[in-house]
C-alpha positions as CSV (number, residue, x, y, z in Angstrom):
1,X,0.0,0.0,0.0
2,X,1.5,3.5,-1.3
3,X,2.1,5.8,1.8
4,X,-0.1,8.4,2.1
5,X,-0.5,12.5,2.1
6,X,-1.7,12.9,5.2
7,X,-3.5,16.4,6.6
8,X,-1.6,17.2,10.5
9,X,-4.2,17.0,13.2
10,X,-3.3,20.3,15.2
11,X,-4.7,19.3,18.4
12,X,-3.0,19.4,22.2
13,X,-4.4,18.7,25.3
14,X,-4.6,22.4,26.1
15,X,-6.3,22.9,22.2
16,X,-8.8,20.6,23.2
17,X,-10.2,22.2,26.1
18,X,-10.3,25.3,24.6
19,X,-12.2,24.4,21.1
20,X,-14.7,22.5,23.8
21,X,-15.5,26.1,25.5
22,X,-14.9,28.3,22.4
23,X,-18.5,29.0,22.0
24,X,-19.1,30.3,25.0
25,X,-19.3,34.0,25.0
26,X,-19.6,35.7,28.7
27,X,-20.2,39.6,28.5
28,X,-16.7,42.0,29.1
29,X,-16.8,43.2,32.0
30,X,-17.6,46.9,31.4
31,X,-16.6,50.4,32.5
32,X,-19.0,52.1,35.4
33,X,-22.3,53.3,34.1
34,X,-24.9,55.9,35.4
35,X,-27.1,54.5,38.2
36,X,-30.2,54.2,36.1
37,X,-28.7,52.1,33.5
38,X,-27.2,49.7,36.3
39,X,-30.0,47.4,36.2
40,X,-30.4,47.0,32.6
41,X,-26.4,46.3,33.0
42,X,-26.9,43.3,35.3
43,X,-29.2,41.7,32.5
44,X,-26.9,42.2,29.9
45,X,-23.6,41.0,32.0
46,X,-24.0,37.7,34.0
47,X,-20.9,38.7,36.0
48,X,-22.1,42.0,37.8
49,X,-24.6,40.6,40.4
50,X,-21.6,38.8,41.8
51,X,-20.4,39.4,45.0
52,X,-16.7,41.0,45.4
53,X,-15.5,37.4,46.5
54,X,-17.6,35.8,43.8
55,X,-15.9,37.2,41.5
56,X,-12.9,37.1,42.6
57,X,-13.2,33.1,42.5
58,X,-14.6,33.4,38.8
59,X,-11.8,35.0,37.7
60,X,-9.5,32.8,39.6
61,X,-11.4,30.0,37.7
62,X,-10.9,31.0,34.1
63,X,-7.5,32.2,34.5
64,X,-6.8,28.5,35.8
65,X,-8.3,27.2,33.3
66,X,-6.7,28.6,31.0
67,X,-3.4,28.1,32.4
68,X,-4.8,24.6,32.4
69,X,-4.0,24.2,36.4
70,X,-7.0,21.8,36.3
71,X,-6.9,21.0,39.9
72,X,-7.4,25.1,40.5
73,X,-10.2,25.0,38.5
74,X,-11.8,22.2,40.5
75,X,-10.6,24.1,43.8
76,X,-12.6,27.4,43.0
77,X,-15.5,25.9,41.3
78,X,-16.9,23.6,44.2
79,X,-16.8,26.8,46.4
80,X,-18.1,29.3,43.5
81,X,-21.2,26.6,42.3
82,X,-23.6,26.9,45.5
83,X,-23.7,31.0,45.4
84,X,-24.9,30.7,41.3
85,X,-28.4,30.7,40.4
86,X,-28.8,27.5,38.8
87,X,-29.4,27.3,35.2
88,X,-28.6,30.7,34.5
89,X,-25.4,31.2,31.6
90,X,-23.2,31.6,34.5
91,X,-23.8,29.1,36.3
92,X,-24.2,26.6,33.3
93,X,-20.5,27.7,31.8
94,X,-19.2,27.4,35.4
95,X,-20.8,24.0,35.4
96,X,-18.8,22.7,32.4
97,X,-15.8,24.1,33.4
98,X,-15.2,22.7,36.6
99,X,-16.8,19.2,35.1
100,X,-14.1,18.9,32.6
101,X,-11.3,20.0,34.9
102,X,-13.1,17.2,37.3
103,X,-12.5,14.6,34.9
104,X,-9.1,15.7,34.2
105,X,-8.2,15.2,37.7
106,X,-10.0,11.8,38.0
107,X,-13.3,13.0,39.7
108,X,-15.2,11.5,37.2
109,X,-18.2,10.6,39.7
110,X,-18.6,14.5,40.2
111,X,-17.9,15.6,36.5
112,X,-21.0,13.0,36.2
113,X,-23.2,14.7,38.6
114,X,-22.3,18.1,37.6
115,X,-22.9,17.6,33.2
116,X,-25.6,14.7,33.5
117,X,-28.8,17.3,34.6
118,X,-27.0,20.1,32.8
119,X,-27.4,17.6,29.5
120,X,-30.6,16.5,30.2
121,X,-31.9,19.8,30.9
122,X,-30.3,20.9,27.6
123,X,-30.3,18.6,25.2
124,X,-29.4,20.4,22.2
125,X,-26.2,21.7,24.0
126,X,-23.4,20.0,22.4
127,X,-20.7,21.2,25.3
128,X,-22.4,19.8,27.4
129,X,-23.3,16.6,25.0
130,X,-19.8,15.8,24.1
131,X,-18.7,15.9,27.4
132,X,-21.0,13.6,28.6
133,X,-20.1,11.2,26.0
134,X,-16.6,11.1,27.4
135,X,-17.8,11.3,31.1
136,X,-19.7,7.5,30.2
137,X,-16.5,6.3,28.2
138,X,-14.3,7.3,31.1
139,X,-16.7,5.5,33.5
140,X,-16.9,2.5,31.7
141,X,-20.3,3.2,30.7
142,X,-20.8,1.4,27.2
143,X,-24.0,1.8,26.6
144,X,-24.8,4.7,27.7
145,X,-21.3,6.4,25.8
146,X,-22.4,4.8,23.0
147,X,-26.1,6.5,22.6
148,X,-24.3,9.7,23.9
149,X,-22.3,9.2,20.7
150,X,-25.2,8.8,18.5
151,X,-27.0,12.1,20.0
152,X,-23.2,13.9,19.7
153,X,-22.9,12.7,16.0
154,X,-27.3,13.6,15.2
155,X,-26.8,16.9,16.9
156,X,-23.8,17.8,14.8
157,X,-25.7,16.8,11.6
158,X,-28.6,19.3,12.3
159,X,-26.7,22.1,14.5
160,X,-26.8,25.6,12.7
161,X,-24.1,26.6,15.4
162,X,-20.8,27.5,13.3
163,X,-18.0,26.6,15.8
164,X,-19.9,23.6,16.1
165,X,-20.4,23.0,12.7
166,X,-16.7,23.3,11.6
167,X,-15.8,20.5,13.8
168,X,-14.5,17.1,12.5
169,X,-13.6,15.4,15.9
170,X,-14.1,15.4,19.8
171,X,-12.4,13.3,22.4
172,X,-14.0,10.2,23.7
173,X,-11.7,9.0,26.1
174,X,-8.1,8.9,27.5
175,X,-6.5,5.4,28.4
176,X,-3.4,4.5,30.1
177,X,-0.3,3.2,28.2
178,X,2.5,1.3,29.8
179,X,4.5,4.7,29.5
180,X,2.1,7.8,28.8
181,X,-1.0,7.5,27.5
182,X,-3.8,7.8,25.0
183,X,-6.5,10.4,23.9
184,X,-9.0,9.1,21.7
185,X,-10.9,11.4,19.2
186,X,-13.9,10.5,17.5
187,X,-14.8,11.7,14.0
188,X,-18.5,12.9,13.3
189,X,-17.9,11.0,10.2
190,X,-15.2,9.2,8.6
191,X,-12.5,11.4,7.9
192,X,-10.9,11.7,4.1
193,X,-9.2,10.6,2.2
194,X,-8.6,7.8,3.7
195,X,-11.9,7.0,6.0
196,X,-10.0,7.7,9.3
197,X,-13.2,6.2,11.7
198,X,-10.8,6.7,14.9
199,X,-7.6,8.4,15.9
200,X,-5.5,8.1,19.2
201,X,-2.6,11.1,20.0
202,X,-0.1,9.6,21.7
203,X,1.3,11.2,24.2
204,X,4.9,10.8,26.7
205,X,4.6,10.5,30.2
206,X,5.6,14.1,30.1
207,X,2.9,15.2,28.6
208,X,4.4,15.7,25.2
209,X,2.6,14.1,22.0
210,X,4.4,12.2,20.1
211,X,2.6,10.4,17.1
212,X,-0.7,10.0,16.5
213,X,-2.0,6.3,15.5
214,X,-5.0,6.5,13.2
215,X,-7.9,3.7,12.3
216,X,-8.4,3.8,8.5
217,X,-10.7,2.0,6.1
218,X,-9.7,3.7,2.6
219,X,-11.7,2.7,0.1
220,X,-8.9,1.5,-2.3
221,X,-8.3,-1.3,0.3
222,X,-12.2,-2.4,-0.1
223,X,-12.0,-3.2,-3.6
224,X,-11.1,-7.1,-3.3
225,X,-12.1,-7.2,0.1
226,X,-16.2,-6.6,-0.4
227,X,-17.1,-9.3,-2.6
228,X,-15.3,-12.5,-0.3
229,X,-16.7,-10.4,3.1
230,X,-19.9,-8.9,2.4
231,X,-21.2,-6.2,4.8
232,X,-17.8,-5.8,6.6
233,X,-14.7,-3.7,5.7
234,X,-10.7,-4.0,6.0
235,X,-9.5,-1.6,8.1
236,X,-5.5,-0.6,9.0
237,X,-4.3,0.9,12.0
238,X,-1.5,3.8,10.9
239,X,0.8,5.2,12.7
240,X,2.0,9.1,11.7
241,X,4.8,10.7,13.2
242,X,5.8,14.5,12.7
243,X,9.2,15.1,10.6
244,X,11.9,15.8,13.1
245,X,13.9,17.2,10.0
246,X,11.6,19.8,8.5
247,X,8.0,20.2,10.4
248,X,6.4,21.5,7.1
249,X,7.0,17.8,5.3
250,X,4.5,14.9,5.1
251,X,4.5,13.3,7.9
252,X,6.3,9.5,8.6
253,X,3.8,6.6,7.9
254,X,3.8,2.8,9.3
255,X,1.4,0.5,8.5
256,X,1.5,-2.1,12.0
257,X,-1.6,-4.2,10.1
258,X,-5.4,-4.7,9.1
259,X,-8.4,-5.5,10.8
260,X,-11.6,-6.8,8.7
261,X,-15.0,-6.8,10.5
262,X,-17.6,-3.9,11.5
263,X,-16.5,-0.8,13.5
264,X,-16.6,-1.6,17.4
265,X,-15.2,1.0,19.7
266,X,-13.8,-1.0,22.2
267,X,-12.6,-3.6,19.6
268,X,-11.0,-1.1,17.7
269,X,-9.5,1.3,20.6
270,X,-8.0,-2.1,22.5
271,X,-6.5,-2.6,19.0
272,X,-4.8,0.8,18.8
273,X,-3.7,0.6,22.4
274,X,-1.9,-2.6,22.0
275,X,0.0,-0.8,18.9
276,X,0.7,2.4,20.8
277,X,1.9,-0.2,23.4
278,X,4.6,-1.8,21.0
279,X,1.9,-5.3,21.4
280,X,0.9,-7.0,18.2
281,X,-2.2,-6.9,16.7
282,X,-5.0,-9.2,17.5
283,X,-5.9,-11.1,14.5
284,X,-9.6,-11.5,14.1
């Protein structure tokens, strides 16, 4: 198989919780206004009927988050939380916030509790949708991750939101390696050109990615396959590493196998873990 062109994925851990917030838009706070327009200012700006302290932890918040001190974040949102009024844009943004710093941290169980009436209540929210999805995957939650998938994927199909829209991926869960670990991103839709149905950045234990490893099912490799298999596809797992020698060049490519079946999450990440883990592949 001739190695690839391949489009860079410019994603970081950091990157990723920023593009999961981006849409959020909290009012500036604003210069001092005449008394009678004070009230009409505390519609338009969620932050001014804060207390002095309140705010003070607000601003604490963001600025840890995004300094990405996630464990900060945590710190000043289970204080800041009780003195919102619930379901108010303040309070929700707050909410997801301190629910993905949460499950950064390994408070999963209180990310849960935090995002699960927040997405119920909202169901068209799709911060709030997506990180439920990876809230169930961290827990272990199959069935329930995989129909917060669907209603991730359905909501992206229909959404007339334009950050949203212009999104091709979203993380689904991080595993463990036996030095480092994995984040899992999951594509709306197969990604072209080469039908990329999942894709793994692999990161050191320093916190530094290092390649990315990439579930494929180009459609050049169904050609012979279809008529001996019907109903099921070949599918490689890739890895990709960045040129050391000139960052503007394609990147490296290695082929480490095939898989032929139906796309399975859990089939298909324990594949890609046992590669990022120098294992062989599982033949099926």
């Amino acid at each position: 198989m001739a190695v690839k062109r391949r489009f860079a994925i410019p994603l970081s851990a950091v990157g990723l919780l920023i593009w999961l917030f981006a849409a959020w838009r909290l009012p500036a706070q604003q210069a001092a206004v005449p008394t009678d327009l004070e009230n009409a200012q505390a519609h338009e700006n969620p932050l001014a009927e804060l207390s002095l302290e309140n705010r003070a932890l607000f601003d604490a918040l963001r600025e840890s988050a995004k300094m990405g001190h996630d464990a900060d974040v945590v710190e000043n949102g289970k204080k800041l939380l009780p003195a919102l009024k619930p379901d108010t844009l303040l309070a929700n943004f707050v909410t997801q916030i301190t629910a993905g710093s949460a499950l950064e941290t390994g408070e999963t169980s209180y990310a849960l509790t935090l995002i699960k009436p927040l997405a119920d209540a909202h169901p068209k929210d799709w911060h709030a949708a997506t990180l439920l999805a990876r809230l169930y995957a961290e827990s272990g939650q199959k069935t329930l991750r995989d129909q917060q998938i669907a209603h991730v994927i359905a909501l992206h199909k229909q959404t007339s939101d334009a950050d949203f829209g212009k999104l091709h991926i979203f993380p689904i869960q991080r595993v463990r390696l036996h030095s480092g670990y994995a984040l899992f991103l999951y594509p709306f839709e197969p990604l072209r050109p080469e039908n990329s149905y999942l894709i793994a950045l692999i990161y050191t234990s320093e916190g530094k990615q290092d390649r990315r490893i990439e579930l494929e099912s180009a459609d050049v490799d169904q050609a012979f396959f279809k008529a001996r298999k019907p109903g099921q596809r070949r599918f490689s797992i890739d890895t990709f590493r960045k040129n050391e020698t000139n960052a503007s060049w394609p990147d490296s490519q290695a082929l480490n196998g095939f898989i032929d079946g139906i796309f399975d999450y859990d089939t298909m990440r324990d594949q890609m873990v046992n590669v990022a883990n120098g294992e062989k592949l599982q033949r099926n």
